[in-house]
C-alpha positions in Angstrom: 80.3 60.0 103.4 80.3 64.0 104.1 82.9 63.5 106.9 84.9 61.5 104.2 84.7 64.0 101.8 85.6 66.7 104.2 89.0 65.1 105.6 90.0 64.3 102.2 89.1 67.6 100.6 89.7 70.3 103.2 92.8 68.9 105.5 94.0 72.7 105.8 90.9 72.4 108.7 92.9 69.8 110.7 96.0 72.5 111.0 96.4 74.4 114.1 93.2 73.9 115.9 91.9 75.4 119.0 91.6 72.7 120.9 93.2 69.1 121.8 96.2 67.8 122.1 98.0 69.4 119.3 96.1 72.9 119.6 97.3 76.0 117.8 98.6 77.5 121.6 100.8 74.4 121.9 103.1 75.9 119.0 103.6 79.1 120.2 107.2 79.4 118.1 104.9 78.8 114.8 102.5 81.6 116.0 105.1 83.9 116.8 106.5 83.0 113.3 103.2 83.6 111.4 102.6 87.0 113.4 106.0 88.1 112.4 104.8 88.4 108.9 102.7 91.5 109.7 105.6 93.7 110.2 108.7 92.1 108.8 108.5 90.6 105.1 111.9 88.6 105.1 111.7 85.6 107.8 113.6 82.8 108.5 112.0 80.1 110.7 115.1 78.3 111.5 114.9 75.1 114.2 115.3 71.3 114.6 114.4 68.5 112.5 110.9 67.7 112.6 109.2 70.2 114.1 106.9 71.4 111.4 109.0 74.5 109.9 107.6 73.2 106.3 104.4 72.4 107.1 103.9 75.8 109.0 105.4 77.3 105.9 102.9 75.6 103.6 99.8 76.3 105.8 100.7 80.5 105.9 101.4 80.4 102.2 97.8 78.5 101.4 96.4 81.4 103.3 97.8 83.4 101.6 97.3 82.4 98.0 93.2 81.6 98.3 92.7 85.0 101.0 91.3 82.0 103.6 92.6 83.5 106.3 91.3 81.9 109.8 89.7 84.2 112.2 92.4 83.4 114.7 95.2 85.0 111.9 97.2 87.9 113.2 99.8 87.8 110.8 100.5 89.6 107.2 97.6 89.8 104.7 98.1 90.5 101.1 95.9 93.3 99.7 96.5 91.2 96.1 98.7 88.1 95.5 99.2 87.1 92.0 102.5 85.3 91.9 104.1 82.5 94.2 107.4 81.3 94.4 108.1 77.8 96.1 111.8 76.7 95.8 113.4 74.0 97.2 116.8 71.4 97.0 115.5 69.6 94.3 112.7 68.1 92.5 112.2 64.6 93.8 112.9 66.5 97.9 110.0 69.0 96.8 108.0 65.9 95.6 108.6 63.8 99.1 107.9 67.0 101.2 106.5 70.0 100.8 103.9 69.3 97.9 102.7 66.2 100.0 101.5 69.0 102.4 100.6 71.4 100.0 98.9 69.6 97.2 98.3 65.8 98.7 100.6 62.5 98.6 102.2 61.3 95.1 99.8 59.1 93.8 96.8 60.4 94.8 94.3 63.0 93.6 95.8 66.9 93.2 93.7 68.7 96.1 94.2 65.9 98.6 96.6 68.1 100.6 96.3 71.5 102.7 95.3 73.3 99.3 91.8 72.6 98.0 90.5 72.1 94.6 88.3 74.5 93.5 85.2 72.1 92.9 85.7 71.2 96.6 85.8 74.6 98.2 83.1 77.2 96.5 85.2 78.1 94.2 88.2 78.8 95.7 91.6 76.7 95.4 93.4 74.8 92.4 92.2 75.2 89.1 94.6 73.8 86.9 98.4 72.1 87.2 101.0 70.8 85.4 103.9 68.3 85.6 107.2 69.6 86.9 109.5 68.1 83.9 112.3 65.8 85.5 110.7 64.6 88.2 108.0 62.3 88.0 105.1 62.6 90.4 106.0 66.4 90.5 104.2 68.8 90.1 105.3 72.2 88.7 102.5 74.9 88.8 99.2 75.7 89.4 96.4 78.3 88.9 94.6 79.0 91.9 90.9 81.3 92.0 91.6 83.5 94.8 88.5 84.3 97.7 88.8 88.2 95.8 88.0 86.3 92.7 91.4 86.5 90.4 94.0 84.2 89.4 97.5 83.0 91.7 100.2 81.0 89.9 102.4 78.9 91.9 105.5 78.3 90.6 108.1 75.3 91.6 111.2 75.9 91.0 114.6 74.2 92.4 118.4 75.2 93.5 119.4 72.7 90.6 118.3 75.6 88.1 120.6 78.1 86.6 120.4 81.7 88.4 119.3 82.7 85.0 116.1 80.8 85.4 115.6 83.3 88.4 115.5 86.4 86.7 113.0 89.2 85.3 110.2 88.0 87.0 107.7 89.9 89.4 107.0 87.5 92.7 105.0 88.5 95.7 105.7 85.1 97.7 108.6 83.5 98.1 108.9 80.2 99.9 112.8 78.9 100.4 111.7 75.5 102.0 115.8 74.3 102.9 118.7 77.2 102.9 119.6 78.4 99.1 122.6 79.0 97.8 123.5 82.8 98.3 123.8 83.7 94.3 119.9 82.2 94.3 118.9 84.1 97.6 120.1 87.2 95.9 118.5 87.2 92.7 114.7 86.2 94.4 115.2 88.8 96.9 115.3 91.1 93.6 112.3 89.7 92.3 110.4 91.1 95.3 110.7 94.7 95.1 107.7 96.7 94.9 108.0 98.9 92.0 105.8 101.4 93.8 103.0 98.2 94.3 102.4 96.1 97.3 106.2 94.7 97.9 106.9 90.9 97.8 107.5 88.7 101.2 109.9 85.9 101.8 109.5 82.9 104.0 113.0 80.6 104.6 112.1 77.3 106.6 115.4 75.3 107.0 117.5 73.4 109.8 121.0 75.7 109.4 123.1 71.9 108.9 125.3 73.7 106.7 126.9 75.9 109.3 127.6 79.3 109.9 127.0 80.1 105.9 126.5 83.6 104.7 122.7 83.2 104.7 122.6 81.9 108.4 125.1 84.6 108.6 122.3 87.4 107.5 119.8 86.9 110.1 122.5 86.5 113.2 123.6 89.3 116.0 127.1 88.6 117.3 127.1 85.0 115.9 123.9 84.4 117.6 120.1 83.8 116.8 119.3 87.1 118.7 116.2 85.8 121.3 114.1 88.7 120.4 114.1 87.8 116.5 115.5 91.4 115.7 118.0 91.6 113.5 119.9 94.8 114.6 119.6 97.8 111.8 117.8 95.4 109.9 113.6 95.9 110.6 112.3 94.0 107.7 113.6 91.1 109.0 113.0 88.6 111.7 113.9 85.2 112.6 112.2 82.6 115.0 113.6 79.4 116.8 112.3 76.6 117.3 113.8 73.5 119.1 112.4 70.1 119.9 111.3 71.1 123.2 108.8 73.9 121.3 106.5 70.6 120.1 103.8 68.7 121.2 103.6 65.8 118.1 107.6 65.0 119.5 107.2 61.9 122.3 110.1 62.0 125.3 110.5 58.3 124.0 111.2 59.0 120.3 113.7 62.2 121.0 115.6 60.1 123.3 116.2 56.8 120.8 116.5 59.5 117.9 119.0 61.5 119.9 121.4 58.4 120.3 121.7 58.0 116.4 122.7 61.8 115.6 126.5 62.4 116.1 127.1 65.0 118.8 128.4 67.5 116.6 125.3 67.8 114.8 123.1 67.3 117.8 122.2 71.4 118.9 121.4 71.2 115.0 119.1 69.1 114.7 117.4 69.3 118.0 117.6 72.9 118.9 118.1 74.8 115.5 121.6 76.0 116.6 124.3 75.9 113.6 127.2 74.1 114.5 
């Protein structure tokens, strides 16, 4: 019954371990992603369908927002987090994705995902949440109790809202889980400026099937993902790769038979993370 409880309640454990077959030095793209965040604040983890760019995504920002960082953690940590950002296409995709990682599968008990429940976890995790209105299953916020002892919101919001709906706020996370459109980028980036306080961080986690668009655009040398991840005159930025080749979960068998039902125009897409 304790192992129960524990696999329900805590699956943030199951994440990047140190051993087995899907051990944390196994994904060295995600690692190189996560240590980026020490020295750059706007990030785009970029790759191939499948690969884990929003779980990865989800799993830094849990760390973030309860100050649970592993002892195996090299990347950014906040001094104080109070307000997170997590946007994405739409309500019903933010539903079937990234809040099954983050907050457990539709249907089931709020805490059931990579994000504990406070009750569960000393303390620390989700406190309270609320409906997102629209969409139903959805959830649109939560209060989280910090390991430092205050209070992080997490708000959802979605590129089907106005750019108004964007505006005035403070934000010291922002999670873009799929590419925004550019009037959005521009108006979160805004809402991460430091005001003489600890400046907000960005985190983009998309597959670039829209092309060469003026976001991709922003984090490429010459036309090109530059192999390094430096963007040229640009230091707060950084962007990391990662193909099919870069994961151990992907079988030989299943990228072969999923290979022969993607057009080959959209094929370095969705297997290597090159826009096309």
């Amino acid at each position: 019954e304790a192992l129960e409880e524990k696999q329900k309640y805590h699956k943030l454990d199951t994440f990047f371990p140190s051993t087995g077959p899907f051990s944390r030095d196994k994904y060295k793209k995600h690692l190189e992603f996560f240590k980026a965040g020490k020295d750059h604040r706007f990030r785009l983890f970029v790759g191939a369908n499948r690969v884990g760019k929003s779980a990865s995504g989800g799993v830094e920002g849990v760390y973030h927002i309860t100050g649970q960082y592993p002892s195996c953690w090299d990347g950014y940590e906040y001094k104080k987090i109070r307000t997170v950002w997590i946007i994405c296409e739409s309500g019903a995709l933010w539903r079937d994705s990234l809040q099954k990682h983050i907050f457990g599968e539709p249907g089931e008990e709020v805490g059931t995902g990579i994000l504990p429940l406070a009750s569960k976890n000393n303390g620390i995790g989700i406190i309270q949440y609320s409906a997102l209105p629209g969409t139903p299953g959805g959830v649109g916020s939560a209060v989280i109790k910090h390991k430092k002892g205050h209070n992080v919101s997490i708000i959802v919001k979605t590129y089907e809202m106005a750019r108004e709906q964007f505006q005035a706020a403070k934000v010291d996370l922002i999670i873009f889980d799929e590419e925004p459109p550019e009037h959005i980028y521009t108006e979160c980036m805004l809402r991460l400026m430091g005001a003489g306080k600890e400046p907000g961080r960005s985190m983009m986690l998309f597959t670039p099937i829209k092309g060469y668009s003026n976001i991709t655009m922003k984090f490429m040398v010459d036309g090109k993902f530059p192999d390094s991840g430096l963007i040229t005159g640009e230091p707060e930025k950084h962007v990391t790769v990662v193909g099919w080749d870069d994961v151990p979960h992907l079988s030989e068998e299943d990228k072969a038979a999923m290979l022969l039902e993607i057009p080959p125009q959209e094929r370095d897409c969705r297997t290597k993370g090159i826009p096309t």
